[in-house]
N, CA, C and O atoms as a Tinker XYZ file with bonds, in Angstrom:
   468  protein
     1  N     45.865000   20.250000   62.905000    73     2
     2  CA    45.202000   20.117000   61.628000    64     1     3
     3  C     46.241000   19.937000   60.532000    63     2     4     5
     4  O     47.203000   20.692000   60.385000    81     3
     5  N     45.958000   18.826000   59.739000    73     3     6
     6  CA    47.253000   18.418000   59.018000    64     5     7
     7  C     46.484000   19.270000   57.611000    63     6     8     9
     8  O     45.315000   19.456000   57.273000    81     7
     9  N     47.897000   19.668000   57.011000    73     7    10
    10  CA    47.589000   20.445000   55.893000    64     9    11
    11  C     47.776000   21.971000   56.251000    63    10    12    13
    12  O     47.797000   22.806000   55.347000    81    11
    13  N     47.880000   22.242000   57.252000    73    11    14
    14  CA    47.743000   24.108000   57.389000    64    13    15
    15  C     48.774000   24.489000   57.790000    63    14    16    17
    16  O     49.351000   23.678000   58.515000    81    15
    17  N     49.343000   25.551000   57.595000    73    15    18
    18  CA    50.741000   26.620000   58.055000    64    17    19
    19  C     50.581000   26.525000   59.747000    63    18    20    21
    20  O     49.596000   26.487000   60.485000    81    19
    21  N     51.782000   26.509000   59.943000    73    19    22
    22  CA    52.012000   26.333000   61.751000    64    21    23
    23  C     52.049000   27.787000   61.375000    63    22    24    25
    24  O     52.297000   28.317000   60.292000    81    23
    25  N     51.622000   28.491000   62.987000    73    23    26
    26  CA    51.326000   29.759000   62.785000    64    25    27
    27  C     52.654000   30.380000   63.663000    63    26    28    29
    28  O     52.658000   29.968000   64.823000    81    27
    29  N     53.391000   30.979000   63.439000    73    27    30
    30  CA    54.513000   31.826000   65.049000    64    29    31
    31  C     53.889000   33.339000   65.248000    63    30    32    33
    32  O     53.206000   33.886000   64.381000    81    31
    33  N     54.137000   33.781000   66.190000    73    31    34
    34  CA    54.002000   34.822000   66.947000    64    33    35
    35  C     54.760000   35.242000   67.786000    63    34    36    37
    36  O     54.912000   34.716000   68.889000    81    35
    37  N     55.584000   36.662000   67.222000    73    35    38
    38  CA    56.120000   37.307000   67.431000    64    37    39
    39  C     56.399000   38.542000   68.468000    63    38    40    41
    40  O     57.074000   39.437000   67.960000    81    39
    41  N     56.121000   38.694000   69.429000    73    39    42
    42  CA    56.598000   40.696000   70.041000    64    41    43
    43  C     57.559000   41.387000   70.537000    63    42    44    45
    44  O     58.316000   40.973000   71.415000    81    43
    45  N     57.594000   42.254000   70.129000    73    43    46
    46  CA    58.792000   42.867000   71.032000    64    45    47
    47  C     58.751000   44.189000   71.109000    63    46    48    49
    48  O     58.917000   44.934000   70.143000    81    47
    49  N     58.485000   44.620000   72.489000    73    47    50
    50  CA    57.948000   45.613000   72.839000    64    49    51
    51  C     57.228000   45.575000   74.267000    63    50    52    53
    52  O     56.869000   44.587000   74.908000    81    51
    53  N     57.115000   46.993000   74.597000    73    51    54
    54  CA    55.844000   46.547000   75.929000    64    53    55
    55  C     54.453000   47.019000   75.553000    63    54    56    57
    56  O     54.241000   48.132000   75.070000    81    55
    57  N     53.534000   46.133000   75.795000    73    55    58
    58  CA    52.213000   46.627000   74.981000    64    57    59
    59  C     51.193000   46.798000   76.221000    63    58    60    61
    60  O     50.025000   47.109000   75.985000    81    59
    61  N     51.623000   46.600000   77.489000    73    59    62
    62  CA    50.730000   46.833000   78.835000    64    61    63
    63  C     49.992000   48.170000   78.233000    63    62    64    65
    64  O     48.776000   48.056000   78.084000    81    63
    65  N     50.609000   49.473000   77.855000    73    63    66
    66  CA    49.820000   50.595000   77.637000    64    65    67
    67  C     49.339000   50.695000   76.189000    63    66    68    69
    68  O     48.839000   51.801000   75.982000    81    67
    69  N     49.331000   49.935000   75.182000    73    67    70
    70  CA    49.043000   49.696000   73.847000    64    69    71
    71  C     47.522000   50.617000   74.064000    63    70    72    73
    72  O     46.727000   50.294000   74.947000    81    71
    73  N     47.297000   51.652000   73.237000    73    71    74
    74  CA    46.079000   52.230000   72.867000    64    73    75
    75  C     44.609000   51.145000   72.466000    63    74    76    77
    76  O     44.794000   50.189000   71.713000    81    75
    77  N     43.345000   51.390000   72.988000    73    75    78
    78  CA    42.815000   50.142000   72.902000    64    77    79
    79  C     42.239000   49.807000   71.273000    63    78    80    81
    80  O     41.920000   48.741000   70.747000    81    79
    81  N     42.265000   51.262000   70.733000    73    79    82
    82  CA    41.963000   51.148000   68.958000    64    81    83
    83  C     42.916000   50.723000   68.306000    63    82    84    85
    84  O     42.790000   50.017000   67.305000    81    83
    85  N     44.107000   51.139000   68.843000    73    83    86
    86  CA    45.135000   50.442000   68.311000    64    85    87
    87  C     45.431000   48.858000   68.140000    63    86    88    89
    88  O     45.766000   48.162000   67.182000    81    87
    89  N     45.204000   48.652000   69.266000    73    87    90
    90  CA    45.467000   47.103000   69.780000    64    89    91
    91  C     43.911000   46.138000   69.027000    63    90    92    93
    92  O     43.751000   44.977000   68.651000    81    91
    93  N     43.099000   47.249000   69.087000    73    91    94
    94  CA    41.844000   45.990000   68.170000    64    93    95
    95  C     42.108000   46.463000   66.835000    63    94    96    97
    96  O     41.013000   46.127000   66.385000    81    95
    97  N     42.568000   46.868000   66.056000    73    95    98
    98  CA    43.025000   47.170000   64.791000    64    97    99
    99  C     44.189000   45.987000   64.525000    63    98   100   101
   100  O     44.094000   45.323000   63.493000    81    99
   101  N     45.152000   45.761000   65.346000    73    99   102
   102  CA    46.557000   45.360000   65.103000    64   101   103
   103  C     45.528000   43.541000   65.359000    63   102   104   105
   104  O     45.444000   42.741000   64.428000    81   103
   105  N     45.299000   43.443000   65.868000    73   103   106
   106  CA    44.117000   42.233000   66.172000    64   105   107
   107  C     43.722000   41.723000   64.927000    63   106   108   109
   108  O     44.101000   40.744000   64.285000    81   107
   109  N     42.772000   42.703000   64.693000    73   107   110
   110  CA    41.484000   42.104000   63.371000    64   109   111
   111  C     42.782000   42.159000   62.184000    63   110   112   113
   112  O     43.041000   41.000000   61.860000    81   111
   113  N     43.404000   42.865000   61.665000    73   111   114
   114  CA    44.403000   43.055000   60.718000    64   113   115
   115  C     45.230000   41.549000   60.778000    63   114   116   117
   116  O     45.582000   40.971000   59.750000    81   115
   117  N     45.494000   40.981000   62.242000    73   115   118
   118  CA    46.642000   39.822000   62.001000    64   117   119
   119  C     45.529000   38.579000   61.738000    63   118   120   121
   120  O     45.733000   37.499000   61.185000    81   119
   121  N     44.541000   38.994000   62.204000    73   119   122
   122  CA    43.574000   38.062000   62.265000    64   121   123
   123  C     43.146000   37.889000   60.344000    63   122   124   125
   124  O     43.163000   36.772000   59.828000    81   123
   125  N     42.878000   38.857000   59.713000    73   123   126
   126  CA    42.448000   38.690000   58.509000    64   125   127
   127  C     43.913000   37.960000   57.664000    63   126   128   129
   128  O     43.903000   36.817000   57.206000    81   127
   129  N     45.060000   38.865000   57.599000    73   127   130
   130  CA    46.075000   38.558000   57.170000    64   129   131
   131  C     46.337000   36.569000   57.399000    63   130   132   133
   132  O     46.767000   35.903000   56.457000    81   131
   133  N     45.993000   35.930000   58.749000    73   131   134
   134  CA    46.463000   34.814000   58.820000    64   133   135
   135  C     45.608000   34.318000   58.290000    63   134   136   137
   136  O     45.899000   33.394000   57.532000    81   135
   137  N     44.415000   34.639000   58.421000    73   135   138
   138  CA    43.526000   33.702000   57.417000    64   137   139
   139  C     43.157000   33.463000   56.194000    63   138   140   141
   140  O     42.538000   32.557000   55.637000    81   139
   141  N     43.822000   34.784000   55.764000    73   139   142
   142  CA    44.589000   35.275000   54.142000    64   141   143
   143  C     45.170000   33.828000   54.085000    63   142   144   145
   144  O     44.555000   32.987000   53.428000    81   143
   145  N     46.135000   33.544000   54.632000    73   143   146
   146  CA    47.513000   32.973000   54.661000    64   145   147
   147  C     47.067000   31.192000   54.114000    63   146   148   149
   148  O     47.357000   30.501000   53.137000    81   147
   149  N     46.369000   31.032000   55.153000    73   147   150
   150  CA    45.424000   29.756000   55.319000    64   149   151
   151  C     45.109000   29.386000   54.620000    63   150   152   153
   152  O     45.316000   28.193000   54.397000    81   151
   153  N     44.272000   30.293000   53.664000    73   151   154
   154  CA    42.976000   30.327000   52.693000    64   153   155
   155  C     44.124000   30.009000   51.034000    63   154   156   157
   156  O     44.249000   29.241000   50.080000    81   155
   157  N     44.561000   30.928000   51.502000    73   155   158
   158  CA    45.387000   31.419000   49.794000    64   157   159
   159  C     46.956000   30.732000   49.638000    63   158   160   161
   160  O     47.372000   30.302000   48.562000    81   159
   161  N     47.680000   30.713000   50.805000    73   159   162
   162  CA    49.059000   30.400000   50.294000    64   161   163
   163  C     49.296000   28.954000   49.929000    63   162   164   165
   164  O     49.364000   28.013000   50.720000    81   163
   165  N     49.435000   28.906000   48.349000    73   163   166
   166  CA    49.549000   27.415000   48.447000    64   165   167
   167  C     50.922000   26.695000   48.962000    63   166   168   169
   168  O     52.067000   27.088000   48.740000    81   167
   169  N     50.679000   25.997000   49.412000    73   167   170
   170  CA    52.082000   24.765000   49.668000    64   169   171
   171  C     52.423000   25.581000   51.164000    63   170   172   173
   172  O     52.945000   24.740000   51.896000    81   171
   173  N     52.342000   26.596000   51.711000    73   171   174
   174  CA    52.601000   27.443000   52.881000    64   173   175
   175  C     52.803000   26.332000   53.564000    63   174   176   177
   176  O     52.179000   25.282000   53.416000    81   175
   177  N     53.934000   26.602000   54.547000    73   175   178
   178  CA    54.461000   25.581000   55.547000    64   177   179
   179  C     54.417000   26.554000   56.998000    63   178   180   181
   180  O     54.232000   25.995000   58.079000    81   179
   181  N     54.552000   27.625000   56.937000    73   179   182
   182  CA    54.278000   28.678000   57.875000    64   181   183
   183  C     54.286000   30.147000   57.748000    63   182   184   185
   184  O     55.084000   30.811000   57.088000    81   183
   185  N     53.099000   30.661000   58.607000    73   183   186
   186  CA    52.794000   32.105000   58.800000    64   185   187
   187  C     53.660000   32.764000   59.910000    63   186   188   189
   188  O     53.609000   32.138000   60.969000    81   187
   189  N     54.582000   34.075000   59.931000    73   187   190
   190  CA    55.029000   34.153000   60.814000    64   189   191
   191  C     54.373000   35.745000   60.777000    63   190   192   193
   192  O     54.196000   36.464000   59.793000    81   191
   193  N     54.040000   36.059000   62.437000    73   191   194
   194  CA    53.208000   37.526000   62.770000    64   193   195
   195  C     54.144000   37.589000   63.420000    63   194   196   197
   196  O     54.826000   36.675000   63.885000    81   195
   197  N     54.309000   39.221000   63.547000    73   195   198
   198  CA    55.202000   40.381000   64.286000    64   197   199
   199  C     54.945000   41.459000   64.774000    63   198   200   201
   200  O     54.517000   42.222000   63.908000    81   199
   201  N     54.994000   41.885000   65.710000    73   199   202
   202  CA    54.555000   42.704000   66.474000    64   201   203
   203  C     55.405000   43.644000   67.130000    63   202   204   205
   204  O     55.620000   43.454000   68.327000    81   203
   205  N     56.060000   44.877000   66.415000    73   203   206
   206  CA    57.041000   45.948000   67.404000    64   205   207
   207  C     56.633000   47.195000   67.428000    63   206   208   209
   208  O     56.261000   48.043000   66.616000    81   207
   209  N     56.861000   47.059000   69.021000    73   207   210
   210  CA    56.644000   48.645000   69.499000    64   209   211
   211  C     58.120000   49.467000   68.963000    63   210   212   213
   212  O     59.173000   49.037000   69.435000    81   211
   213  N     58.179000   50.531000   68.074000    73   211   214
   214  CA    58.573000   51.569000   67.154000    64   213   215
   215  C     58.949000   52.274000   67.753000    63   214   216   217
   216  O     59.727000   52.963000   67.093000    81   215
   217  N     58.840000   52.824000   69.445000    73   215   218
   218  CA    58.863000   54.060000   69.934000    64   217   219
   219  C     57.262000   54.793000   69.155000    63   218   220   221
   220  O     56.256000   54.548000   69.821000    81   219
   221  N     57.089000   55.417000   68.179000    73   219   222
   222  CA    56.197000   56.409000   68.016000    64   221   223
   223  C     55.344000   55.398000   66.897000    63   222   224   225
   224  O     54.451000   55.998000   66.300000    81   223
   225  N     55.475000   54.250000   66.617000    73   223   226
   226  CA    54.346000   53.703000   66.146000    64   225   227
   227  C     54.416000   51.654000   66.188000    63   226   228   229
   228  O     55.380000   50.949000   66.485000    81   227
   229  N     53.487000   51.376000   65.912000    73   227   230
   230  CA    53.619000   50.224000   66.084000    64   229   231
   231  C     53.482000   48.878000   64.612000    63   230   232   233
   232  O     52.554000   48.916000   63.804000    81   231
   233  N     54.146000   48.245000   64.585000    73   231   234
   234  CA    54.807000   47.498000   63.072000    64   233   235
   235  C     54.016000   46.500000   63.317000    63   234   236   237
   236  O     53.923000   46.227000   64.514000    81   235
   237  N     53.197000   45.633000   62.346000    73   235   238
   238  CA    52.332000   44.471000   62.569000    64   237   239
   239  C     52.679000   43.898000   61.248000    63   238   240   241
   240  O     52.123000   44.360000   60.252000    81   239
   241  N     53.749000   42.706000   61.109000    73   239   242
   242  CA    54.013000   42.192000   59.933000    64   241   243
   243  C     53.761000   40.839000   60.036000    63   242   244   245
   244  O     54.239000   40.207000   60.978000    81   243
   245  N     52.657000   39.988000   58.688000    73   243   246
   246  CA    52.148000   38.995000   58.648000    64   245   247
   247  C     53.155000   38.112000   57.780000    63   246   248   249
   248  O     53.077000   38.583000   56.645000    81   247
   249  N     53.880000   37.268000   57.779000    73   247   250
   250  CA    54.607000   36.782000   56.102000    64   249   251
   251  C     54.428000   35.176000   55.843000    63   250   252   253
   252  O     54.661000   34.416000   56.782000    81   251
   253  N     54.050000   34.696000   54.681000    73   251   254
   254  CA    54.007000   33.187000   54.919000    64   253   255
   255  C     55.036000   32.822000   53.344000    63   254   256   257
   256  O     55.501000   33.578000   52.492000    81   255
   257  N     55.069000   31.571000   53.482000    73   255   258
   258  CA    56.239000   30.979000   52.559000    64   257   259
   259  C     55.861000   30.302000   51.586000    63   258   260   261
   260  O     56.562000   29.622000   50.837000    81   259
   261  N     54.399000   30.512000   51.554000    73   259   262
   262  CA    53.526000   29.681000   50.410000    64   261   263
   263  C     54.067000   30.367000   48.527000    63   262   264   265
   264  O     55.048000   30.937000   48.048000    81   263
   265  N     52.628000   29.818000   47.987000    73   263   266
   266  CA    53.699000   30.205000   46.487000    64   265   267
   267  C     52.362000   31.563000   46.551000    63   266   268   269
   268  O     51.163000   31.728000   46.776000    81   267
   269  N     53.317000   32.116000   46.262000    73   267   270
   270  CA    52.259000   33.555000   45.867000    64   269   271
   271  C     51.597000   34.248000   44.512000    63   270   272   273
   272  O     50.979000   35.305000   44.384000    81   271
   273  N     51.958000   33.277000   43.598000    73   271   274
   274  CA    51.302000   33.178000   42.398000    64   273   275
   275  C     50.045000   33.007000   42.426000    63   274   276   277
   276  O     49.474000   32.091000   43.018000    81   275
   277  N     49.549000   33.845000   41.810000    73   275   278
   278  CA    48.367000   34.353000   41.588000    64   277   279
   279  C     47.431000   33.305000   40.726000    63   278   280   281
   280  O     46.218000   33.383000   40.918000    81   279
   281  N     47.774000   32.622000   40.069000    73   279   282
   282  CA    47.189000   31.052000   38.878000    64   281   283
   283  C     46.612000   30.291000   39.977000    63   282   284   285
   284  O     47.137000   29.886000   41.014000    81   283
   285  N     45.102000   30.151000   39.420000    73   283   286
   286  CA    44.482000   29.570000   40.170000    64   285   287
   287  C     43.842000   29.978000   41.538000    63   286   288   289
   288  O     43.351000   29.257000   42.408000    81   287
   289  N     43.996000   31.450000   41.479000    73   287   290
   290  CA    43.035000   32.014000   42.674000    64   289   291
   291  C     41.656000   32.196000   42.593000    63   290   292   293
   292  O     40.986000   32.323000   41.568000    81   291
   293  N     41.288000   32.199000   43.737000    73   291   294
   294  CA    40.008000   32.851000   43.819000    64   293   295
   295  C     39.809000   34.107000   43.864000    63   294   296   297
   296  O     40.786000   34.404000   44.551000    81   295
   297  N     39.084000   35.474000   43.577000    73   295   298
   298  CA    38.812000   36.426000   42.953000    64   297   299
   299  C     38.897000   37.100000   44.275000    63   298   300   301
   300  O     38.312000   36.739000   45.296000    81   299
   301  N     39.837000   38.305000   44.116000    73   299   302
   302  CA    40.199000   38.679000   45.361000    64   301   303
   303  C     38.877000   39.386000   45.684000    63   302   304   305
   304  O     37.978000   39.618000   44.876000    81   303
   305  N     38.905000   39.858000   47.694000    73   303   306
   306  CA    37.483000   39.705000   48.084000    64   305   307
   307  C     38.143000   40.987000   48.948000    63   306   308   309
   308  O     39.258000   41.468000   48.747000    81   307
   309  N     37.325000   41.348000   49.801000    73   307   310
   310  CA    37.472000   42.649000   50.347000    64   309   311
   311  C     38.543000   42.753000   51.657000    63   310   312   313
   312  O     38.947000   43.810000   52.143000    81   311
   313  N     38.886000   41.436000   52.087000    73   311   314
   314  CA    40.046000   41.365000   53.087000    64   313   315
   315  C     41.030000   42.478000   52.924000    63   314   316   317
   316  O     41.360000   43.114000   53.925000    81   315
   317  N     41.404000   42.697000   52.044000    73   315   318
   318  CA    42.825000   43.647000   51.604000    64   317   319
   319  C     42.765000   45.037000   51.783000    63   318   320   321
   320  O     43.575000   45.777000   52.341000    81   319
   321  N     41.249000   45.401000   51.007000    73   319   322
   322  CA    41.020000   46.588000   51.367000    64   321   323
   323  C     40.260000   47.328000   52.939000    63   322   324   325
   324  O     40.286000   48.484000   53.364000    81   323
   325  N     39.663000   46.139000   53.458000    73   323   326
   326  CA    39.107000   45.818000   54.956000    64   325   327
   327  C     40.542000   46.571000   56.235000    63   326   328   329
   328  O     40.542000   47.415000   57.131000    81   327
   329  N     41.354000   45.844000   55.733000    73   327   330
   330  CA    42.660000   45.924000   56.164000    64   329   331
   331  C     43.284000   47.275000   56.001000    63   330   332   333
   332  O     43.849000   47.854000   56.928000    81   331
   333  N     43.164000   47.751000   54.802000    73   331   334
   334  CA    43.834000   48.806000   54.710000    64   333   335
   335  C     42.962000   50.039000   54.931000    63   334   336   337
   336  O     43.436000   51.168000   55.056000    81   335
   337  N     42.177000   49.868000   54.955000    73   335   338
   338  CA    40.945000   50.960000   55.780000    64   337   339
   339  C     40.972000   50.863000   57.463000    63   338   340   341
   340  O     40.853000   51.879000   58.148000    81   339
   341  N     41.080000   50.016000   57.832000    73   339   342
   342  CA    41.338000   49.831000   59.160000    64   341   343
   343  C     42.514000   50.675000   59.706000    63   342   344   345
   344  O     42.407000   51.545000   60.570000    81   343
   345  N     43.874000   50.221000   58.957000    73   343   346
   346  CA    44.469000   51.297000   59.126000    64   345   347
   347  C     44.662000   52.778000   59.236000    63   346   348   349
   348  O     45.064000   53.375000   60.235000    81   347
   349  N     44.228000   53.444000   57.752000    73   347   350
   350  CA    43.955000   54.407000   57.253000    64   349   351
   351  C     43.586000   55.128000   58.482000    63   350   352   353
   352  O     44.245000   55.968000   59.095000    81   351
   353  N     41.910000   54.448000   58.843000    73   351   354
   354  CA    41.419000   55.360000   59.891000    64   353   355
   355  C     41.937000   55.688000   60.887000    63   354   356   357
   356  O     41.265000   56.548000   61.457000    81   355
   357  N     43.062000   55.356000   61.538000    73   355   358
   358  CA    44.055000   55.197000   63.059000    64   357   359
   359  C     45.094000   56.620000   62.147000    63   358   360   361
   360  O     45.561000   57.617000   62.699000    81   359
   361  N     45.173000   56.355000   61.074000    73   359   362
   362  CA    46.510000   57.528000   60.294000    64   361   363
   363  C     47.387000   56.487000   60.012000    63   362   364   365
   364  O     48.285000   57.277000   59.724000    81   363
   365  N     47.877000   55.477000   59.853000    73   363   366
   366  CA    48.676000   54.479000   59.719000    64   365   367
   367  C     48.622000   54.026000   58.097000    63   366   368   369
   368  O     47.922000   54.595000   57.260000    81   367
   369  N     49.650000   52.699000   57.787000    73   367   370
   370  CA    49.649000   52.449000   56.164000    64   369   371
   371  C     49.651000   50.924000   56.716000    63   370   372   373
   372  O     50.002000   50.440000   57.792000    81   371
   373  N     49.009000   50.264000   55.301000    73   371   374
   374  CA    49.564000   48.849000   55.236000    64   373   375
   375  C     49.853000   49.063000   53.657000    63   374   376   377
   376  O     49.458000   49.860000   52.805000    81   375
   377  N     50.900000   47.752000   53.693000    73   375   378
   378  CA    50.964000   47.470000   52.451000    64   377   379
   379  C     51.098000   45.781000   52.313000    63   378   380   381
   380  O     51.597000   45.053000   53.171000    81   379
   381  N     50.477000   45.307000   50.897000    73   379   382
   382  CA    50.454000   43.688000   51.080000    64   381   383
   383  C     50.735000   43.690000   49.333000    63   382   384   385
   384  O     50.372000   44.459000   48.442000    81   383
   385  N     51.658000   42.285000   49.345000    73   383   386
   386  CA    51.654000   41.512000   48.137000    64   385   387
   387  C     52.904000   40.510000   48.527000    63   386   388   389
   388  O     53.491000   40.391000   49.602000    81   387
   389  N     53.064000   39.962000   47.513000    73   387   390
   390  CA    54.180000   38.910000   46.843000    64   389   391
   391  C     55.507000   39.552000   47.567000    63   390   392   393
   392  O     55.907000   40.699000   47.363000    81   391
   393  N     56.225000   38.425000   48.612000    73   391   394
   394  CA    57.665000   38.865000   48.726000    64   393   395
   395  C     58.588000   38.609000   47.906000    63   394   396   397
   396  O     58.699000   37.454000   47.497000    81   395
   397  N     59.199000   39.309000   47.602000    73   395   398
   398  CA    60.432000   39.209000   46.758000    64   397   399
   399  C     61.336000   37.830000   47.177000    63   398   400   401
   400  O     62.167000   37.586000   46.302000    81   399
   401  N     61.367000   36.826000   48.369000    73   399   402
   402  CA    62.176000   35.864000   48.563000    64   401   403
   403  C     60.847000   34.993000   48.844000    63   402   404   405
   404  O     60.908000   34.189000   49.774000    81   403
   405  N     59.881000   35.076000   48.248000    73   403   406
   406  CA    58.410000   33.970000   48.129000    64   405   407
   407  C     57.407000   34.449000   49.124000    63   406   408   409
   408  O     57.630000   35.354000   49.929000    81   407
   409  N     56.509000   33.917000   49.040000    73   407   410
   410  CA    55.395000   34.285000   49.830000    64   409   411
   411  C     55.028000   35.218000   49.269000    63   410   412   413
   412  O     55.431000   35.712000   48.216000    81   411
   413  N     53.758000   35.698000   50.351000    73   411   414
   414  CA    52.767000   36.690000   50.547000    64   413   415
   415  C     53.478000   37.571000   52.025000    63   414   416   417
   416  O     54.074000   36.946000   52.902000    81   415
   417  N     53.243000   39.336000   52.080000    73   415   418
   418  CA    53.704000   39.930000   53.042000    64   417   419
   419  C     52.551000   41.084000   53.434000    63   418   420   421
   420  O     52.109000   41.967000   52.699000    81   419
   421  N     52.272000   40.848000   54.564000    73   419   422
   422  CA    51.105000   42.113000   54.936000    64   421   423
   423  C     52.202000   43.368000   55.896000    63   422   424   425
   424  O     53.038000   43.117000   56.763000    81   423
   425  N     51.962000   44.142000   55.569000    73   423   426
   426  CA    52.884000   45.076000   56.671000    64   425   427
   427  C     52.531000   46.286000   56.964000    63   426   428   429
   428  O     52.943000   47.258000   56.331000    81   427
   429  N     51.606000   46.373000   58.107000    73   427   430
   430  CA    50.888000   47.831000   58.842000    64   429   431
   431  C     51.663000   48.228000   59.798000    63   430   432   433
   432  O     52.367000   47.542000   60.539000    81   431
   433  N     51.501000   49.503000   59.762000    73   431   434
   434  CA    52.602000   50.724000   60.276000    64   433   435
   435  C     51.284000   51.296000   61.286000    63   434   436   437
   436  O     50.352000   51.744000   60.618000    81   435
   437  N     51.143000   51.326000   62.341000    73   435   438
   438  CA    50.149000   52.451000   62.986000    64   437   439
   439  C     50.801000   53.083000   63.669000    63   438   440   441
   440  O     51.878000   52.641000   64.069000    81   439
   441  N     50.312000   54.416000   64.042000    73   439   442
   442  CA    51.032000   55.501000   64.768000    64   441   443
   443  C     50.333000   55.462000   66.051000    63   442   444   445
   444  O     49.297000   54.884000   66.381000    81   443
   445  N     51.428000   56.476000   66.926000    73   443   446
   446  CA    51.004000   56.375000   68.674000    64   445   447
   447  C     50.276000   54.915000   69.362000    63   446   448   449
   448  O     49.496000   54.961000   70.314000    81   447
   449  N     50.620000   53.890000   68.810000    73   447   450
   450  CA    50.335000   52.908000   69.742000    64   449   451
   451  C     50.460000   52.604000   70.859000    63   450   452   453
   452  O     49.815000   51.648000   71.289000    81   451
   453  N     51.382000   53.364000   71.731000    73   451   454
   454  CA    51.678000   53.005000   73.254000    64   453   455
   455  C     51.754000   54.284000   73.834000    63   454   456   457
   456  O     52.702000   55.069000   73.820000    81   455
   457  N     50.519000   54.413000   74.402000    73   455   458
   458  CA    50.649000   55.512000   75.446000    64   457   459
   459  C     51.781000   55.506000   76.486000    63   458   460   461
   460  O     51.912000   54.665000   77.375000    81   459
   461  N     52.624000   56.619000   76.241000    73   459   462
   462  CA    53.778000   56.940000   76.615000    64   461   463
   463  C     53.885000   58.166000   77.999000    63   462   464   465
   464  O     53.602000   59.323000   77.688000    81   463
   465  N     54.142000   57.988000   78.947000    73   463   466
   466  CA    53.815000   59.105000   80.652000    64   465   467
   467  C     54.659000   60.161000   80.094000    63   466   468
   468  O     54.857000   61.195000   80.732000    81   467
């Protein structure tokens, strides 16, 4: 599809034992975030998702390279807070806005993601 951010995908980690709330949280979260990305980043040339197992929690970072200026948006909608409730409920944080070297940055922290023997 010409016009849209090539998407990459990232992991590193072993996620065979990934908790299954965990793993549909870290899901719907990259899932909203890229379509954040899609929707909103203008000029975006690419979305890059990340995925690391932490030892004791698991890192889910969305980032795209679009312009993150806010002129000319559409009226933010419940994605953000969708997202950060999602978290919340697991005990985990996200945080999202404007990167300091351009773009837009989503970045959820969840705890005990990989059931560990």
């Amino acid at each position: 599809m010409e016009g849209r951010p090539r998407v990459d995908v990232h992991l590193s980690g072993d996620f065979d034992e990934l908790n299954a709330a965990v793993g549909l949280a870290l899901y719907r979260i990259a899932q909203e975030a890229v379509t954040n990305a899609v929707r909103h980043a203008h000029n975006a040339t690419r979305v890059i998702v990340r995925v690391a197992d932490e030892g004791e929690q698991v890192r889910l970072t969305v980032r795209d390279d679009g312009d993150a200026s806010p002129i000319g948006r559409v009226p933010p909608g419940y994605g953000l807070v969708g997202m950060a409730e999602r978290a919340s409920l697991l005990g985990g944080t996200l945080q999202a806005g404007p990167d300091p070297d351009g773009g837009w940055t989503v970045d959820a922290v969840l705890p005990g993601g990989v059931e560990r023997a």
